[in-house]
C-alpha positions as CSV (number, residue, x, y, z in Angstrom):
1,X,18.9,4.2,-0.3
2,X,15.6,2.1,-0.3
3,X,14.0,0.5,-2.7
4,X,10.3,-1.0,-3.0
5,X,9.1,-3.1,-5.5
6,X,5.1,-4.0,-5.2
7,X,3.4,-7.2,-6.5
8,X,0.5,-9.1,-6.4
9,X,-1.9,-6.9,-8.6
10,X,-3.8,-8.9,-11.4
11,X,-7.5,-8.8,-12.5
12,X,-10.3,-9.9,-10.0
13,X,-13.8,-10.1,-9.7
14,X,-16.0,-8.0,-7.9
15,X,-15.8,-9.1,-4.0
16,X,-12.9,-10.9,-4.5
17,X,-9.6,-10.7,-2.7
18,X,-6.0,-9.4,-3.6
19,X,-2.8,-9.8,-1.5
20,X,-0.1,-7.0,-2.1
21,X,3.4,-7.1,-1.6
22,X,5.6,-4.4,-1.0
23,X,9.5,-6.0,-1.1
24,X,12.0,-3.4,0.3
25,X,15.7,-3.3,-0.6
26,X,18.4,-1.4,1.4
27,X,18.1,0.4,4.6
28,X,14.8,-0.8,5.7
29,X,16.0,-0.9,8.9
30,X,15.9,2.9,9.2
31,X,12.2,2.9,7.7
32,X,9.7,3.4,10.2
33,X,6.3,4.7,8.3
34,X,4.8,3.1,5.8
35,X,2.0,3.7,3.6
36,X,-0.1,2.2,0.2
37,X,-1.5,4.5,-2.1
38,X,-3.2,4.3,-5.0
39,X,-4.1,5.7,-8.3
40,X,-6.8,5.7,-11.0
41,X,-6.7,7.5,-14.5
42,X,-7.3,10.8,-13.9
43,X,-7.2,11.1,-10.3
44,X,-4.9,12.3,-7.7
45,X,-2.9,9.7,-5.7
46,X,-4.8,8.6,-2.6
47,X,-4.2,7.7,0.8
48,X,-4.9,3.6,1.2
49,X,-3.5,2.6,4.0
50,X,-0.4,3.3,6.7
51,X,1.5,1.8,9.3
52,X,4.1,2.3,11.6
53,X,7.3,0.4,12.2
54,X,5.4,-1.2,15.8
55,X,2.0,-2.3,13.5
56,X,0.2,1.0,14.2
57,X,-2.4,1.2,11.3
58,X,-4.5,3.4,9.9
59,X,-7.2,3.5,7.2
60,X,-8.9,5.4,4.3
61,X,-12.7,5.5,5.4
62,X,-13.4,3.8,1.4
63,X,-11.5,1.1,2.5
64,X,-11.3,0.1,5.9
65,X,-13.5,-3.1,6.9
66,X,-12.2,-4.3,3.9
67,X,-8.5,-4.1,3.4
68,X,-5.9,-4.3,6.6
69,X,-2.6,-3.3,5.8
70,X,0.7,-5.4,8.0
71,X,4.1,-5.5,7.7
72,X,6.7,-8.3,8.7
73,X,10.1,-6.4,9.2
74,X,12.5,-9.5,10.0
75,X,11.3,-9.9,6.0
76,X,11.5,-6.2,4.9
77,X,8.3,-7.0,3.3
78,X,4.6,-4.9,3.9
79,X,1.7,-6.4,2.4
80,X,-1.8,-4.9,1.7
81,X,-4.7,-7.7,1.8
82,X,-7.8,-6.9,0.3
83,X,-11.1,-7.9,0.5
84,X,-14.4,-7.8,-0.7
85,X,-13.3,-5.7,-3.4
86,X,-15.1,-3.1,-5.7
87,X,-14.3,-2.1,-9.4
88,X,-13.9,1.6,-7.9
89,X,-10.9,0.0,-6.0
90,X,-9.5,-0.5,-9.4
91,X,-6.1,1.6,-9.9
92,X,-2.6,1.7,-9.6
93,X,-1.1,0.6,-6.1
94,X,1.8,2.3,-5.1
95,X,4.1,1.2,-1.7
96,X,5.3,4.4,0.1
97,X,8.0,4.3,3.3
98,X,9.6,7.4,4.7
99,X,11.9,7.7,8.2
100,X,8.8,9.6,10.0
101,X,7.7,7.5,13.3
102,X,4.4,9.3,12.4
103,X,2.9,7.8,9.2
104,X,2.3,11.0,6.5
105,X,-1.0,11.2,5.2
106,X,-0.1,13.2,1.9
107,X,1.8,11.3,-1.0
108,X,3.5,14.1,-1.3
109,X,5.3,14.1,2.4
110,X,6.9,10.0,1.4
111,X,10.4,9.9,0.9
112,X,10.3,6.6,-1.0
113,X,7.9,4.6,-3.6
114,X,7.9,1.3,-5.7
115,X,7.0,1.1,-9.1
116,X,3.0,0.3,-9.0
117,X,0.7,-2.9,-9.3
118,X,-2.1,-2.5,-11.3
119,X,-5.5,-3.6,-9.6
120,X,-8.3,-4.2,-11.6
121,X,-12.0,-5.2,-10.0
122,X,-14.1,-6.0,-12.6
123,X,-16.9,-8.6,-13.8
């Protein structure tokens, strides 16, 4: 089993600048996709980020420039930094890992998810 519990969220200003962590707990070893998702009120979980178990990444078009997405296996441990944020950025951020060497692009194809951090982005 594998378990991921996210951190990091809070309540920032517009273009300001979150770090999330995504802490995993048992077989992380066998994990090789990895994703971040999020979710506002009212709207479908969306694709953030993803990245491969070799540091392949790839990027929601609302977000890339601004956010890059890394993981440091030897510390189980993916992170999300984002900058120059917006208030429409503001939602719940969800970690997501499955065994697929290809990263998934639907929420719905993840075999594994933390909790949530809430983000906020407002003045």
């Amino acid at each position: 089993q594998v378990q991921l519990v996210e951190s990091g969220g809070g309540l920032v200003q517009p273009g300001g600048s979150l770090r999330l962590s995504c802490a995993a707990s048992g077989s992380f070893f066998s994990i090789n996709a990895m994703g971040w998702y999020r979710q506002a009120p009212g709207n479908e979980r969306e694709l953030v980020a993803t990245i491969t178990k070799g540091g392949s990444t790839n990027y929601a078009d609302s977000v890339k420039g601004r956010f890059t997405i890394s993981r440091d296996n030897a510390k189980n441990t993916v992170y999300l930094q984002m900058n120059s944020l917006k208030p429409e950025d503001t939602a719940v951020y969800y970690c997501a890992a499955d065994r697929k060497t290809v990263p998934p692009t639907s929420a719905t194809e993840y075999a594994y998810w933390g909790q949530g951090t809430q983000v906020t982005v407002s003045s």
